[in-house]
C-alpha positions as CSV (number, residue, x, y, z in Angstrom):
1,X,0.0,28.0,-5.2
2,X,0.3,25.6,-7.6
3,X,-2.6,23.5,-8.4
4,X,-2.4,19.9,-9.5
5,X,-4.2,18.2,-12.5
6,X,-7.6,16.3,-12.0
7,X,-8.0,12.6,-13.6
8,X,-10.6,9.9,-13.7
9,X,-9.7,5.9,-14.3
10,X,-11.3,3.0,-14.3
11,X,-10.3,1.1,-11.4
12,X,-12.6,-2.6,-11.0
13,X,-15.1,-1.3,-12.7
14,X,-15.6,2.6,-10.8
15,X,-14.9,5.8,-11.9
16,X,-12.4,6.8,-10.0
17,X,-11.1,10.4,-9.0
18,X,-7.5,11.5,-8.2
19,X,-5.5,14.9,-8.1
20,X,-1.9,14.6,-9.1
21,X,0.9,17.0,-8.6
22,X,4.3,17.6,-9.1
23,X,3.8,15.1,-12.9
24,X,7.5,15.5,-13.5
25,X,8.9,13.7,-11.1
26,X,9.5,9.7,-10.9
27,X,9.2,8.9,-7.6
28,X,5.3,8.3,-6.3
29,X,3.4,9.0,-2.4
30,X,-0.2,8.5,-3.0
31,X,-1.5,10.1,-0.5
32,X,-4.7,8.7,1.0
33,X,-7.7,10.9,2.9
34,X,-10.1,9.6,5.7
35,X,-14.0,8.3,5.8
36,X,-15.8,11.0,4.9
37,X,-13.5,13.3,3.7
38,X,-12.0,13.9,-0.4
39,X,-8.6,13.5,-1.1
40,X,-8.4,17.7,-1.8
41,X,-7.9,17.6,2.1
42,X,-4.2,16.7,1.1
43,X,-3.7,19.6,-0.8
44,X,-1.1,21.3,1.4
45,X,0.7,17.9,1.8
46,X,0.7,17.2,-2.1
47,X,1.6,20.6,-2.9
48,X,4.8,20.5,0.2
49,X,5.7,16.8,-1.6
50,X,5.6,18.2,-5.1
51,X,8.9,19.6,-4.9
52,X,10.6,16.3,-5.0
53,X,7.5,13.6,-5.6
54,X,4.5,13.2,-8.1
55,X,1.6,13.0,-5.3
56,X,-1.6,11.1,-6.3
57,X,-4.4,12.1,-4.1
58,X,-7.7,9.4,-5.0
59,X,-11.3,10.1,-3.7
60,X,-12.6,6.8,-2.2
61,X,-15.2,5.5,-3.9
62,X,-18.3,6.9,-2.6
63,X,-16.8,10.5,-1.6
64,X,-15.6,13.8,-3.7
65,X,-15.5,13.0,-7.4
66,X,-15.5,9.1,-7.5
67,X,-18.5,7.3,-8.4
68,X,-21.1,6.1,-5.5
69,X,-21.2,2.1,-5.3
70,X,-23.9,0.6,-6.7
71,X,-23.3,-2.2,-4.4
72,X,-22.9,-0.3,-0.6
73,X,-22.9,-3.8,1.2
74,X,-20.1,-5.1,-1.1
75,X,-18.1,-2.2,-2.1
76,X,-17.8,0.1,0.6
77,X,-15.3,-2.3,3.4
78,X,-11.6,-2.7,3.5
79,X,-11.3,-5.2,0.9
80,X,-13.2,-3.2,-2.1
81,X,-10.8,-0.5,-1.1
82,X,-7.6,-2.4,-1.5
83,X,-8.7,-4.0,-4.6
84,X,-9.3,-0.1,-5.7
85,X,-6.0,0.9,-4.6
86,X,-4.3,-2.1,-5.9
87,X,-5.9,-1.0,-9.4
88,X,-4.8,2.5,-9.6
89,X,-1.5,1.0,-8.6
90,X,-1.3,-0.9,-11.5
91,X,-2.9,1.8,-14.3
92,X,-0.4,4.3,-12.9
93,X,2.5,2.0,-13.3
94,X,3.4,2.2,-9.7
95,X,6.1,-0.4,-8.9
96,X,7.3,1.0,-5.9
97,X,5.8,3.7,-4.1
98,X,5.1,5.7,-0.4
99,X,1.9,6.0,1.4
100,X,0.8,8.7,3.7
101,X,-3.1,7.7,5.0
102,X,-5.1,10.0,7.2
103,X,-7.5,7.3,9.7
104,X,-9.1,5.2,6.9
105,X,-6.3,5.7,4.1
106,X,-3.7,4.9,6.5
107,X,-5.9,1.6,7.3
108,X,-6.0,1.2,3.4
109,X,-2.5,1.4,3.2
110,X,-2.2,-1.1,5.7
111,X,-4.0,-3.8,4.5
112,X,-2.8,-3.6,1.1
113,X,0.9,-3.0,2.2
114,X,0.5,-6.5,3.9
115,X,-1.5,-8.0,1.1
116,X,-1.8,-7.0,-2.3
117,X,0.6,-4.2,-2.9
118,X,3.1,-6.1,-0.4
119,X,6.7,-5.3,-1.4
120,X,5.8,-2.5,-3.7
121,X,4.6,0.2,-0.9
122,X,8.0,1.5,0.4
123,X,7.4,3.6,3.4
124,X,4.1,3.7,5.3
125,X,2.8,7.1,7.3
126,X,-0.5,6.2,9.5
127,X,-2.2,9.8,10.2
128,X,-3.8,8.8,13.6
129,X,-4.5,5.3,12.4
130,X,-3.5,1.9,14.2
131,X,-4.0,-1.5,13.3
132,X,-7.3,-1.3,16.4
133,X,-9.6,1.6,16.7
134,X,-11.5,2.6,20.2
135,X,-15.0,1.5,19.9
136,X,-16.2,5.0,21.1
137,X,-14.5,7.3,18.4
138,X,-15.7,5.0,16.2
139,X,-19.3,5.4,17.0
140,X,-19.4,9.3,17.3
141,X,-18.0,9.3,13.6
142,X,-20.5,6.8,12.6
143,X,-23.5,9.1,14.3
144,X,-22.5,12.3,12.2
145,X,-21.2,10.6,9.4
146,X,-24.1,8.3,8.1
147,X,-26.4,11.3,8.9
148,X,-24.6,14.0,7.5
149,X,-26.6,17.5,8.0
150,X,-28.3,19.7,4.8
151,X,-27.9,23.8,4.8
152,X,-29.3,26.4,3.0
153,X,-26.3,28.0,2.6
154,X,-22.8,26.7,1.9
155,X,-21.4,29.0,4.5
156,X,-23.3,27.0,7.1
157,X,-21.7,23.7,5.9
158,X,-18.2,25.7,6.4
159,X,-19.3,26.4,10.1
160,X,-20.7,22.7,10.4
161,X,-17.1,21.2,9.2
162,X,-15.4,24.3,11.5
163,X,-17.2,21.9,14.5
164,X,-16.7,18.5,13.7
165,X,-13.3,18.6,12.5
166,X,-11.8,20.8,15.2
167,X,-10.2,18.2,16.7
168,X,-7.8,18.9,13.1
169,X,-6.3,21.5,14.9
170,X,-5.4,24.6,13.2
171,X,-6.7,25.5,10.0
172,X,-6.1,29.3,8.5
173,X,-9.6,30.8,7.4
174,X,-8.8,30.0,3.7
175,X,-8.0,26.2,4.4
176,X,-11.8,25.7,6.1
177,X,-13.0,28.1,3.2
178,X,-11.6,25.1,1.1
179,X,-12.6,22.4,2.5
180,X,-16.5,23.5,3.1
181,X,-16.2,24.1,-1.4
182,X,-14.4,20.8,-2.3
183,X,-16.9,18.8,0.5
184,X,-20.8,20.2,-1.1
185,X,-22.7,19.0,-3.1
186,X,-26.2,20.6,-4.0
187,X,-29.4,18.0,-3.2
188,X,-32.5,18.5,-5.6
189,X,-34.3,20.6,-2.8
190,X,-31.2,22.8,-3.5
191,X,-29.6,22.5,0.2
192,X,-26.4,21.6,0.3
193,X,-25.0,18.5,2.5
194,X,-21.0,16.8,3.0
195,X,-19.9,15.3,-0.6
196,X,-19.7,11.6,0.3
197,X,-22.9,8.4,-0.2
198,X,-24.1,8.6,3.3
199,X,-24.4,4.0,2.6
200,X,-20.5,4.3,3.0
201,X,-21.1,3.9,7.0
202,X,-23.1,0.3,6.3
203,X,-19.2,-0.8,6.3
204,X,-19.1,-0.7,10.4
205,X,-22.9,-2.5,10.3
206,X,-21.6,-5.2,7.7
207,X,-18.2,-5.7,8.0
208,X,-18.0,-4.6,12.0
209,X,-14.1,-6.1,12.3
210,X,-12.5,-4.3,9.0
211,X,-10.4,-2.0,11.1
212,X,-8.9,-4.5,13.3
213,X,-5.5,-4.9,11.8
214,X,-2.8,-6.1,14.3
215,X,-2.6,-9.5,11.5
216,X,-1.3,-7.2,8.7
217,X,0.3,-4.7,10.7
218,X,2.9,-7.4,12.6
219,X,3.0,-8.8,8.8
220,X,5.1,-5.7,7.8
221,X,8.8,-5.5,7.2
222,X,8.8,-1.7,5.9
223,X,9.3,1.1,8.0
224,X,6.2,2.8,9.4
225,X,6.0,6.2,11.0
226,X,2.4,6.7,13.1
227,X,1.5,10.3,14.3
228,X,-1.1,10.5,16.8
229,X,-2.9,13.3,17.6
230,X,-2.6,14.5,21.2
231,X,-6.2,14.8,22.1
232,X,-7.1,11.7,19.0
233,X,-9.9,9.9,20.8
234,X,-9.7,6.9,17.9
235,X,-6.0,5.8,18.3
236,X,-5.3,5.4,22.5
237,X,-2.1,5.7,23.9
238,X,-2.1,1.9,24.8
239,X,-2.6,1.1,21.2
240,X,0.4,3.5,19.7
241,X,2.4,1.6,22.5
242,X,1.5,-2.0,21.1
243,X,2.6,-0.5,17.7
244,X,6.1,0.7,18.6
245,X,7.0,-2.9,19.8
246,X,5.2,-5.3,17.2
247,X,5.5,-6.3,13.3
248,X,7.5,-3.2,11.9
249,X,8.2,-1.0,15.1
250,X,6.7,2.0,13.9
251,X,8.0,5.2,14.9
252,X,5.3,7.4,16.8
253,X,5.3,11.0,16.7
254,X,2.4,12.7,19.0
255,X,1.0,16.1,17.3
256,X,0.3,19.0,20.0
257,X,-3.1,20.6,20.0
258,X,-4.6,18.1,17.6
259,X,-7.0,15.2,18.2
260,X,-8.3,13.0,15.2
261,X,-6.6,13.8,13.4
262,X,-4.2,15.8,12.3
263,X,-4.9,18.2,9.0
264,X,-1.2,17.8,7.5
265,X,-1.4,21.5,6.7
266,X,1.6,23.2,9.0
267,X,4.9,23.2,8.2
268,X,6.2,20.9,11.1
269,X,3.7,18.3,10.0
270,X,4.9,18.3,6.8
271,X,8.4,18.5,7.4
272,X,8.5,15.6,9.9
273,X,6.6,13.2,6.5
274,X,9.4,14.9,4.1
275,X,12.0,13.8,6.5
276,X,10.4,10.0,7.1
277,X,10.3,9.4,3.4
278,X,13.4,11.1,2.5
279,X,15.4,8.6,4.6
280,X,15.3,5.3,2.7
């Protein structure tokens, strides 16, 4: 396996993280990974893209490598992450580019598709994300996020992650190992606990509506392709209906055996993203 290169940049004032692969080539994805995950969960994806892209993989401020916010009320909402992306955009001289966003990157991508990075984000992939979220799903990731468990042992953080992200669907034995040691981090008392600022779920206490999108989602004129995860709890049926018929029409491919949301780690997932941004 090939592994990419790790950078840090300055982006509005925040140290940010990304992984970057396949360097050579000229044509960008940035590839963007959900709340309280890294973007090292888009490792399979990056490394499937590399072939034929350079793939940037960012941590959101707040998670993996990136810097915590000193201002959680401020920084950590929709808006803070746009300005972010719109930043790394810029210091990577990214004039046109794809997006692939798993839940909150794809909502990311979004919003800064319709806004700030409109007419320079090419193709859009939303990884069981839509421009409104069910109210339910939303609470049962707040309740484990903003109270993330501590362990003794990291091998009882990789059985913690085994649980709450099953609804990922299938991950090989090595791929969980991977994701427990690029989520720890060590606290003084010398457990270890999810890398992420547990203040990043004040976003849904503070800014309650930043998820509902439909505004910059009709907005769009660039093609969109949503896969839903069959069992996804977060992105209903009713909604990935709405989404086929308004603003860009997106095309919405349901994963088997997954929920929310799917880990981008098997070949047909990957494939089916090659193919979407392979055709314009």
């Amino acid at each position: 396996m090939m592994h990419p290169a790790s950078h840090y940049v300055a982006c509005a004032g925040r140290e940010i993280h990304y992984t970057e692969w396949g360097a050579q080539h000229a044509e960008t994805v940035v590839a963007w990974h959900g709340l309280a995950r890294t973007g090292r969960d888009m490792d399979e994806l990056a490394q499937h893209l590399s072939a034929r892209y350079r793939v940037i993989c960012p941590d959101t401020i707040g998670r993996g490598l990136s810097q915590w916010s000193p201002d959680p009320v401020n920084e950590y909402r929709m808006a803070f992450y746009v300005q972010l992306a719109t930043a790394l955009a810029d210091q990577l001289d990214l004039d046109r580019f794809h997006w692939v966003g798993t839940s909150m990157g794809g909502a990311i991508g979004t919003l800064a598709a319709a806004t700030s990075l409109r007419g320079r984000i090419r193709r859009l992939v939303l990884n069981d994300n839509g421009p409104k979220l069910a109210d339910a799903a939303i609470e049962r990731i707040r309740s484990y996020a903003g109270n993330p468990p501590a362990f003794e042992r990291v091998s009882e953080l990789e059985q913690f992650l085994r649980t709450v992200y099953k609804p990922y669907g299938w991950l090989s034995d090595a791929q969980w190992r991977r994701m427990a040691e690029t989520s720890v981090r060590r606290l003084p008392d010398g457990r270890v606990t999810p890398h992420y600022d547990p203040a990043m779920v004040s976003q849904f206490v503070h800014h309650p509506r930043d998820y509902e999108l439909w505004e910059a989602y009709d907005s769009l004129d660039i093609p969109v392709l949503c896969l839903r995860g069959e069992h996804s709890d977060l992105l209903l049926p009713e909604t990935v209906e709405e989404m086929r018929t308004r603003g860009p029409r997106a095309v919405v491919v349901t994963i088997p055996g997954c929920g929310h949301a799917p880990a981008l780690n098997v070949p047909s997932q990957l494939e089916l993203i090659e193919r979407f941004l392979g055709a314009g």
